[in-house]
Every structure is written in C-alpha cells, then in structure tokens.
DSSP file (Angstrom, degrees, kcal/mol; ACC not computed):
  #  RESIDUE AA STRUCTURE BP1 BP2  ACC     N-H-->O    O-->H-N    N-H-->O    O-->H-N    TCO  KAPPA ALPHA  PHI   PSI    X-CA   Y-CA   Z-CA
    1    1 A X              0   0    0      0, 0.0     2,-0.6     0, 0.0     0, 0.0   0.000 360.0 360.0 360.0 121.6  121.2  124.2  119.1
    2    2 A X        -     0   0    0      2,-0.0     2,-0.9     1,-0.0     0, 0.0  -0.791 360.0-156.5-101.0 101.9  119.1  121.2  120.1
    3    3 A X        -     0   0    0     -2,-0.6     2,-0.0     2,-0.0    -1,-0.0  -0.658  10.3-156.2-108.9 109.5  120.2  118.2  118.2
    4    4 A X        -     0   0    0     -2,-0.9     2,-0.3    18,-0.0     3,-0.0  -0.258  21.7-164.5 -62.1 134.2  117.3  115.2  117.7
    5    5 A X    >   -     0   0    0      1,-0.1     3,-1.7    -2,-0.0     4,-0.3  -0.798  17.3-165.3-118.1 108.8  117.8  111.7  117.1
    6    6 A X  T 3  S+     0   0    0     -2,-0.3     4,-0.1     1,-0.3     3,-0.1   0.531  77.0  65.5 -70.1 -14.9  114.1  111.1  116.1
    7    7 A X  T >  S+     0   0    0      1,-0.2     3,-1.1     2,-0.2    -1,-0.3   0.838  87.0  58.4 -69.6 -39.5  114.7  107.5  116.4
    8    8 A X  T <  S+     0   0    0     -3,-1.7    -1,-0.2     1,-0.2    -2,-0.2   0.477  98.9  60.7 -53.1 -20.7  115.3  107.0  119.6
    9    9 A X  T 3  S+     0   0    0     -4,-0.3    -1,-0.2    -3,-0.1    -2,-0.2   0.308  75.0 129.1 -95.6   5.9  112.4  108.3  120.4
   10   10 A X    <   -     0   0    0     -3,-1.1     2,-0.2    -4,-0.1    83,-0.1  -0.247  35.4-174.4 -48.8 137.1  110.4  105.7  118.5
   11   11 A X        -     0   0    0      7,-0.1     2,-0.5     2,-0.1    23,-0.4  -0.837  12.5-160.8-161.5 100.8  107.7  104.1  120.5
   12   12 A X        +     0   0    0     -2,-0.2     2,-0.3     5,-0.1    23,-0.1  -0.723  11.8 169.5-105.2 128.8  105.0  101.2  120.1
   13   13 A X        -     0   0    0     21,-0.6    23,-0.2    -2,-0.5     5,-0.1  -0.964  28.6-147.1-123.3 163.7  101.7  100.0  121.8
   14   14 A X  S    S+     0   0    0     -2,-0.3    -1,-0.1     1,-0.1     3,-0.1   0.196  95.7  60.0 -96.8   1.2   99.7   97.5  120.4
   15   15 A X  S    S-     0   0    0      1,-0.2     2,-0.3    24,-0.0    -1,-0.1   0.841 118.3  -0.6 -88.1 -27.2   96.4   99.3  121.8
   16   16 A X  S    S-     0   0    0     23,-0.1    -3,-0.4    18,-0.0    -1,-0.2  -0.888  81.5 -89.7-142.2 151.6   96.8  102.6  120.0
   17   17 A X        -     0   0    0     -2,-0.3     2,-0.4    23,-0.2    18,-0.2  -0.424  52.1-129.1 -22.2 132.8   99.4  104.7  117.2
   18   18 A X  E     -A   34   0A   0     16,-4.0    16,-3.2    -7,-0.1     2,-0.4  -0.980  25.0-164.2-108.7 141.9  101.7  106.4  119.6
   19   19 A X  E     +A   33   0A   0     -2,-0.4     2,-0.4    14,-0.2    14,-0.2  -1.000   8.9 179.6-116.0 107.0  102.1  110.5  119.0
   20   20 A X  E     -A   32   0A   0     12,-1.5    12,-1.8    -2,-0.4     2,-0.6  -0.962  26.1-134.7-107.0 130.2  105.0  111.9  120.7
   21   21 A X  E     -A   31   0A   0     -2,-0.4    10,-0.2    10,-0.2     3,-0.1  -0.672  20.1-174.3 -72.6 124.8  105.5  115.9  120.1
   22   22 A X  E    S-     0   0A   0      8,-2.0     2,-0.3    -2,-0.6     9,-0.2   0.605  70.7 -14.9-110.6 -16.4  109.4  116.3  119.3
   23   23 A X  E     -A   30   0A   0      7,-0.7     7,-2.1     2,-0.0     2,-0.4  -0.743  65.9-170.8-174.3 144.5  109.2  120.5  119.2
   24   24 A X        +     0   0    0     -2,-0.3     2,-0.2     5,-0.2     5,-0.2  -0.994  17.9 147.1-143.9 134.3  106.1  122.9  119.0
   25   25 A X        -     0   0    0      3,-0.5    -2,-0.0    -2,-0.4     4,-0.0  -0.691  57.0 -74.3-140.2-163.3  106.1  126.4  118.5
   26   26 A X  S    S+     0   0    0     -2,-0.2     3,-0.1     2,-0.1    -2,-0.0   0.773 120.6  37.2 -60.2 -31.5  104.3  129.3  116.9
   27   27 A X  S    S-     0   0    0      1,-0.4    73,-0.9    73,-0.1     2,-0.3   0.869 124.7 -11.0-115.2 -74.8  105.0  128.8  113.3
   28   28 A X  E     - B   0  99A   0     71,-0.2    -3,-0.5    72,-0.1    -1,-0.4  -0.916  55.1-116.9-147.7 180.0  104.9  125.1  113.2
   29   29 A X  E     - B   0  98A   0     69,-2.6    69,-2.0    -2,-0.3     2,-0.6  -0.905   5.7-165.7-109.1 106.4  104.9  121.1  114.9
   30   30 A X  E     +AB  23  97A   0     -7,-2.1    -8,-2.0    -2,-0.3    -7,-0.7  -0.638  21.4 165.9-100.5 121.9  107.0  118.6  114.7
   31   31 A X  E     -AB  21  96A   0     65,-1.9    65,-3.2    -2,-0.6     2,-0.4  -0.990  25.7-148.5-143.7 136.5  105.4  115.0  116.0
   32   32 A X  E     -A   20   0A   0    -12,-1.8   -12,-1.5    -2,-0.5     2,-0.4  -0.879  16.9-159.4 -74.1 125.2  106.7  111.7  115.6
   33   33 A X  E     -A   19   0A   0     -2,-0.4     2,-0.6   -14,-0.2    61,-0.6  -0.972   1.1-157.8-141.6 126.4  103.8  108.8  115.2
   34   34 A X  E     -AC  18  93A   0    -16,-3.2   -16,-4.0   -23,-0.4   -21,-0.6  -0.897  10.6-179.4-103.0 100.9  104.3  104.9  115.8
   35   35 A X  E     - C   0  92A   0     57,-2.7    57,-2.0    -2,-0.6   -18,-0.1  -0.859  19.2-141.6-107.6 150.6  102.1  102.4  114.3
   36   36 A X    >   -     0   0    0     -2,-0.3     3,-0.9   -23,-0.2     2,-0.3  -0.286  53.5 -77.2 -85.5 166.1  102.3   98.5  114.8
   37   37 A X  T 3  S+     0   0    0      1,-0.2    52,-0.3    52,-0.1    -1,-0.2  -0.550 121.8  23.1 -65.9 144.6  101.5   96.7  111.7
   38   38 A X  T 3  S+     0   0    0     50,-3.4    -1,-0.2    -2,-0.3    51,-0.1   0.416  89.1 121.4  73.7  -7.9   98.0   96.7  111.2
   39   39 A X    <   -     0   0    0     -3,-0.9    49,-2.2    49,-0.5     2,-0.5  -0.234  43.7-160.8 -79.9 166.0   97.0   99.7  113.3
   40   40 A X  E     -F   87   0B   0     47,-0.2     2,-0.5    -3,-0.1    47,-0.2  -0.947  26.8-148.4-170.9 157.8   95.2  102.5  111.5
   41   41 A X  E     -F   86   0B   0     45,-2.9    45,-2.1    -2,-0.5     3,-0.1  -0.961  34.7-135.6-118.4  97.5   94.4  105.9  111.8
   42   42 A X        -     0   0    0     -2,-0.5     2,-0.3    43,-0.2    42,-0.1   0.074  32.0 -86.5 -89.1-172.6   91.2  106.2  110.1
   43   43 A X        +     0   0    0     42,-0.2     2,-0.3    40,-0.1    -1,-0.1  -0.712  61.7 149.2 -88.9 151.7   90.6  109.4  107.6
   44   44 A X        -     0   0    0     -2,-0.3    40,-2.5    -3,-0.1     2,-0.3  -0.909  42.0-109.9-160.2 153.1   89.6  112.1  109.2
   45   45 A X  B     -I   83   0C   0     38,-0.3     2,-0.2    -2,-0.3    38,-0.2  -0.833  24.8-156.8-103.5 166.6   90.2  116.0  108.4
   46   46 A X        -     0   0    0     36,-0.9    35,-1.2    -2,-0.3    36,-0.4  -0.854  25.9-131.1-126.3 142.0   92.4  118.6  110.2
   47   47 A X  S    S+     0   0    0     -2,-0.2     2,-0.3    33,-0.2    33,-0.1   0.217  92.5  65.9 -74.8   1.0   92.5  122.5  110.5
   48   48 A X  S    S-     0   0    0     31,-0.2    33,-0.6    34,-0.1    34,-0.3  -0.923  80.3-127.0-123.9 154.3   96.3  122.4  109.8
   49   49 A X        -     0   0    0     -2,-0.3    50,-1.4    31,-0.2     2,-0.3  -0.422  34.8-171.2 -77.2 173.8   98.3  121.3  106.7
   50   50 A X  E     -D   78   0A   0     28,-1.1    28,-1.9    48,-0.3     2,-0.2  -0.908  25.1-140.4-164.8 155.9  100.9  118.9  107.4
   51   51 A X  E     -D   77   0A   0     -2,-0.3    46,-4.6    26,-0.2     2,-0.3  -0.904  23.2-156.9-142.7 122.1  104.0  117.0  105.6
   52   52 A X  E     -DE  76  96A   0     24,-3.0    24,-4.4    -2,-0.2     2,-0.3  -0.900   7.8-167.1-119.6 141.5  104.2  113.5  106.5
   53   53 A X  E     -DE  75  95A   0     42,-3.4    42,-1.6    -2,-0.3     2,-0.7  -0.986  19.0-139.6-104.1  99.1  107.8  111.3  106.3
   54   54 A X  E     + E   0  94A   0     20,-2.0    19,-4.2    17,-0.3    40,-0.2  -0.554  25.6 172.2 -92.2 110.8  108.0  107.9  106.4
   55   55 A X  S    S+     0   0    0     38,-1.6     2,-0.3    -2,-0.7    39,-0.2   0.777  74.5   3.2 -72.4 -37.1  111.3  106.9  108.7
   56   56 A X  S    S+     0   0    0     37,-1.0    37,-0.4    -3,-0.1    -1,-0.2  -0.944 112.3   1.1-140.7 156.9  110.5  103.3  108.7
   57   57 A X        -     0   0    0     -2,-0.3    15,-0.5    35,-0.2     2,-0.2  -0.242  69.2 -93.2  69.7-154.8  108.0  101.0  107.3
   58   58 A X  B     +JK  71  90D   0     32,-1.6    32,-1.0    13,-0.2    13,-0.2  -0.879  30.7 170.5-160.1 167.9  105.1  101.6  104.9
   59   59 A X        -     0   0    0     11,-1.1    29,-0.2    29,-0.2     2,-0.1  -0.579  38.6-101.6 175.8 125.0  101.8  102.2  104.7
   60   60 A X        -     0   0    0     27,-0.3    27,-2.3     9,-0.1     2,-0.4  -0.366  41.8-155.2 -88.5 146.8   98.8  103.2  102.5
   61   61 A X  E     -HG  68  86B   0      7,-1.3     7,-0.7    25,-0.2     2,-0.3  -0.871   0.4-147.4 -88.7  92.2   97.8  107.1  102.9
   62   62 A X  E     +H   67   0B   0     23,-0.5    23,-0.5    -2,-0.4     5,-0.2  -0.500  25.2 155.0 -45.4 131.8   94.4  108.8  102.3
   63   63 A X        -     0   0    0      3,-3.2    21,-0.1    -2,-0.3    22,-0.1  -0.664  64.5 -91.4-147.9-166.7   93.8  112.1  101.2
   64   64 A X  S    S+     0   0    0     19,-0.2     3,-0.1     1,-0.2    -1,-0.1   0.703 126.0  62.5 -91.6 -12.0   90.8  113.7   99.3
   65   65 A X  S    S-     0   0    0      1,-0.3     2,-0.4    -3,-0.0    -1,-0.2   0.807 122.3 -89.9 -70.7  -7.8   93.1  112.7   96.0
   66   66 A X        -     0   0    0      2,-0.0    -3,-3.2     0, 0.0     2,-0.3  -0.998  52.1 -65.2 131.1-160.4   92.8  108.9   96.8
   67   67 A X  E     +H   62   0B   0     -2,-0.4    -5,-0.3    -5,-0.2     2,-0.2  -0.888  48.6 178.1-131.2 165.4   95.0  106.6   98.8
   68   68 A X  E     -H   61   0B   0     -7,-0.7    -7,-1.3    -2,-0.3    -9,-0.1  -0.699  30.2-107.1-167.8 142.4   98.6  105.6   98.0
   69   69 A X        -     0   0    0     -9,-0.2     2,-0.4    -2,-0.2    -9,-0.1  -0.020  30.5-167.2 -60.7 126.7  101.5  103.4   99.5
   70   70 A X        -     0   0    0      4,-0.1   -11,-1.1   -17,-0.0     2,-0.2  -0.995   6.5-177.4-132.1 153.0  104.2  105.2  101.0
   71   71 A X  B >   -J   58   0D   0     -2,-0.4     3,-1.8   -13,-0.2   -17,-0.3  -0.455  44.3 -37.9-156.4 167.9  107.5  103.5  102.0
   72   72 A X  T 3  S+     0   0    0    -15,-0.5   -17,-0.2     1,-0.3     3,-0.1  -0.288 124.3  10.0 -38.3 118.9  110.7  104.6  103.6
   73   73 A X  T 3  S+     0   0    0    -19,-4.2    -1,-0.3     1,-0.4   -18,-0.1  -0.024  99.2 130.7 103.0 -25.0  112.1  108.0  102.8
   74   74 A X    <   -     0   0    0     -3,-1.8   -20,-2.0   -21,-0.1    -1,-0.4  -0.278  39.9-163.3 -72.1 162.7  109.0  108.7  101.2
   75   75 A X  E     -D   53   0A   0    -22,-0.2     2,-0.3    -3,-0.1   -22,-0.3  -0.993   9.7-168.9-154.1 130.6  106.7  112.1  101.8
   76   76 A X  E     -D   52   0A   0    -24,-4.4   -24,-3.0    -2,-0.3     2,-0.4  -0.973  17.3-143.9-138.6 139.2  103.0  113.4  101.2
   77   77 A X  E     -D   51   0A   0     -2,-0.3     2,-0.4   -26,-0.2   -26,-0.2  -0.829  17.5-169.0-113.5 142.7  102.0  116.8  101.6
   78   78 A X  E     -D   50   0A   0    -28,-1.9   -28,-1.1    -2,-0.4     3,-0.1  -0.980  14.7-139.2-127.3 102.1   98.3  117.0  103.0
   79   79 A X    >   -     0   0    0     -2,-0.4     3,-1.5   -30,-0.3     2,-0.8   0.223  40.6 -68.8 -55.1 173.4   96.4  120.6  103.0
   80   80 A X  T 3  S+     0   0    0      1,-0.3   -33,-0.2   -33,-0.1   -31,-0.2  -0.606 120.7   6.5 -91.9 127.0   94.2  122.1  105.8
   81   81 A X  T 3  S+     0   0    0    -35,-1.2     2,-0.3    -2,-0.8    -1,-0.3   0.635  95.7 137.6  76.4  27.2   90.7  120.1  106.2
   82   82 A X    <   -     0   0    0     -3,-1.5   -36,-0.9   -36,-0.4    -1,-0.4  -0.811  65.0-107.1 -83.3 153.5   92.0  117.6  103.7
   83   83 A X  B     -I   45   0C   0     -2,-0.3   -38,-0.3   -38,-0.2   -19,-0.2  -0.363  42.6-173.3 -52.3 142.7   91.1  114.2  104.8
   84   84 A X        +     0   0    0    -40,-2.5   -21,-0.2   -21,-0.1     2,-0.1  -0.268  15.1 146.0-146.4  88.9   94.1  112.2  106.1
   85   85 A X        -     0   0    0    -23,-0.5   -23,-0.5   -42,-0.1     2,-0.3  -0.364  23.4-153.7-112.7-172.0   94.5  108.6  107.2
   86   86 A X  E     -FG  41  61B   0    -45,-2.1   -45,-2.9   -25,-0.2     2,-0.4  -0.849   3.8-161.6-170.3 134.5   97.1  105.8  107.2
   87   87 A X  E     -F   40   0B   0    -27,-2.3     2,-0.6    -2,-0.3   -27,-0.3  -0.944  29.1-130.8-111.5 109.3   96.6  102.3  107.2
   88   88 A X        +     0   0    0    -49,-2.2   -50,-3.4    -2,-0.4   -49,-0.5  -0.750  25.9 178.8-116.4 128.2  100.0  100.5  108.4
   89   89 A X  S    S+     0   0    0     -2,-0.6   -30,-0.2     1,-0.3     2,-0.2   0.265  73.9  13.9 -42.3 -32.5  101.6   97.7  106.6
   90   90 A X  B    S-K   58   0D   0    -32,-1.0   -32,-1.6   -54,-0.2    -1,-0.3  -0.660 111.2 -66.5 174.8 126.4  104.5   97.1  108.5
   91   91 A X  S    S-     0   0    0    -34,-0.2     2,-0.4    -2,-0.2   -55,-0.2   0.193  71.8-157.2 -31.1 108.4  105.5   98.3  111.9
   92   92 A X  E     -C   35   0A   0    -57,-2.0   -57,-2.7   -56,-0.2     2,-0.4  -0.878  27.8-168.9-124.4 123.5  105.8  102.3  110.8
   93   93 A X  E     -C   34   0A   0     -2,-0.4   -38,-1.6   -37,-0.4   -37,-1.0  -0.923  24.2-179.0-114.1 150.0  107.7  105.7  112.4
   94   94 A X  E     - E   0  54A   0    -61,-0.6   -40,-0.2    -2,-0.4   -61,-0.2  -0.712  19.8-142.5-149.7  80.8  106.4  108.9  110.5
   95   95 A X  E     - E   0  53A   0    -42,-1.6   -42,-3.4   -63,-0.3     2,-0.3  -0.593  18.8-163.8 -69.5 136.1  107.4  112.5  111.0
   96   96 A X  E     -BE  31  52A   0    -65,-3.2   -65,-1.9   -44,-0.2     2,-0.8  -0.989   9.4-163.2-109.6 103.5  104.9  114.9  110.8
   97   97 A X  E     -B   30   0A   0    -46,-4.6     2,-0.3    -2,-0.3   -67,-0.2  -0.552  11.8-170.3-127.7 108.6  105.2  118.4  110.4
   98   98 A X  E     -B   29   0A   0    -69,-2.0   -69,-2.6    -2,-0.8   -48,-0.3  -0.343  18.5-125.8 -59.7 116.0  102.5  120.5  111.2
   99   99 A X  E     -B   28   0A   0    -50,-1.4   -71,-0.2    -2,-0.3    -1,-0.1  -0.176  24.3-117.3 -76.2 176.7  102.0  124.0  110.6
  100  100 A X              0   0    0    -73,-0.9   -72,-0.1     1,-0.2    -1,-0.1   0.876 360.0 360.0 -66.4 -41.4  101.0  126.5  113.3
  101  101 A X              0   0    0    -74,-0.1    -1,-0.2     0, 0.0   -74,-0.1   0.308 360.0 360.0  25.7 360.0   97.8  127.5  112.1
C-alpha cells in the first residue's frame, strides 16, 4: 500500500501550470496540476478521457459543452478528443485522472 498526501506535493511557477505524475500504469493516470492565479491552459483536445478535481481554488473549465466555474471539491468528467481547458481564478491544485488509453 502506497499512501499519498496529494498536497504535499503541490507545486507553483509563475512561468508555466506545473504537471506532476503521482502514479501511472496500464489502466489509468493519476497527475496533479498547479496553476497560479491567472495562468491558463488553453482548450485543446486529448486522446484520453479524464476526471478532473478541484483540491484547491477555482477556475472556469472548457469543454465541447461550454465553459463552467469549478470550485473546491468540485469534478468534471471530460471524454476522449473533447476539448479541455481551464482558466484559473485563484491559485488552483487539480487532480486529474486519466485513463490508459
């Protein structure tokens, strides 16, 4: 048993989002991602689905439905080659979990 505290591992630059991978395997990807306030991840699509979890902060989230604000504790499930971006509000940690594809 490997037991995470995903917090600790939080991490900010003011050049970039920081992406740390917290466990990767066959079936699916666990990443952490640290945005400053103001930072943004513009929308883009992906070959994997994803479920993203806002540990701290907010920020509004792009998809092909639209955009919407997501806040602590909150979670948006994103499909494979859906668009996804995230425009952050306030200094933001965001588990990600990616499937294997």
């Amino acid at each position: 048993m490997d037991i995470k505290n995903l917090l600790s591992k939080k991490e900010f630059s003011s050049e970039k989002p920081v992406k740390k991978e917290i466990i990767k395997s066959r079936m699916f990807n666990i990443v952490l991602v640290c945005l400053k306030k103001g930072q943004e991840i513009k929308p883009h699509p992906e070959p994997y689905a994803v479920f993203f979890l806002v540990l701290e902060g907010s920020g509004i989230y792009t998809s092909n439905k639209g955009k919407c604000e997501l806040k602590k504790n909150d979670g948006l499930f994103i499909e494979t080659n859906e668009i996804r971006g995230i425009k952050c509000l306030e200094n933001m940690v965001v588990l990600g979990v990616q499937d294997g594809h």
